[in-house]
C-alpha angles and dihedrals in degrees: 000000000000126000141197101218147162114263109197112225129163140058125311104289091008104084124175115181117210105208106228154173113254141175099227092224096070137088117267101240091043108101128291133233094230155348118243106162152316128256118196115193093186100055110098101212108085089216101056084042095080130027121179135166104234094194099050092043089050093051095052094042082048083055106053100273116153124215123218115235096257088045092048082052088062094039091061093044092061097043094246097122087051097057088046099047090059094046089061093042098058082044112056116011118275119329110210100238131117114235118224 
């Protein structure tokens, strides 16, 4: 199956996070599909804190792509599960998921 996960990058107490494709079987620190984006807890602008690439994340989520619950966290806060969530829903009939 293939995640969307948190990859941890950076120095001790420091830590940055690449948002990636991954096939869940593998080792975390084995490579990754793709790169979809960075996420910086450190950072104090909100909007410097989270960047995704909505296109790219769409497409994998489109495509079957499961998102782990930290990485769905960051989905909903920018607005990306939204946005997927409607899609599905003017496609197919009704999905029985609550949008945030």
């Amino acid at each position: 199956m293939v995640k969307l996960k948190l990859k941890r990058m950076g120095t001790k107490h420091k830590p940055t996070f690449r948002i990636v494709v991954m096939n869940s079987t593998k080792a975390p620190n084995s490579d990754y599909i793709d790169l979809i984006g960075f996420y910086y807890p450190q950072e104090s602008d909100e909007e410097k804190k989270v960047r995704i690439d909505e296109e790219k994340t769409l497409y994998w989520l489109n495509n079957g792509a499961q998102p782990t619950e930290k990485t769905l966290v960051l989905l909903k806060k920018k607005k990306i599960w939204k946005k997927f969530i409607e899609s599905k829903n003017i496609k197919g009939g009704m999905v029985n998921e609550t949008v945030n």
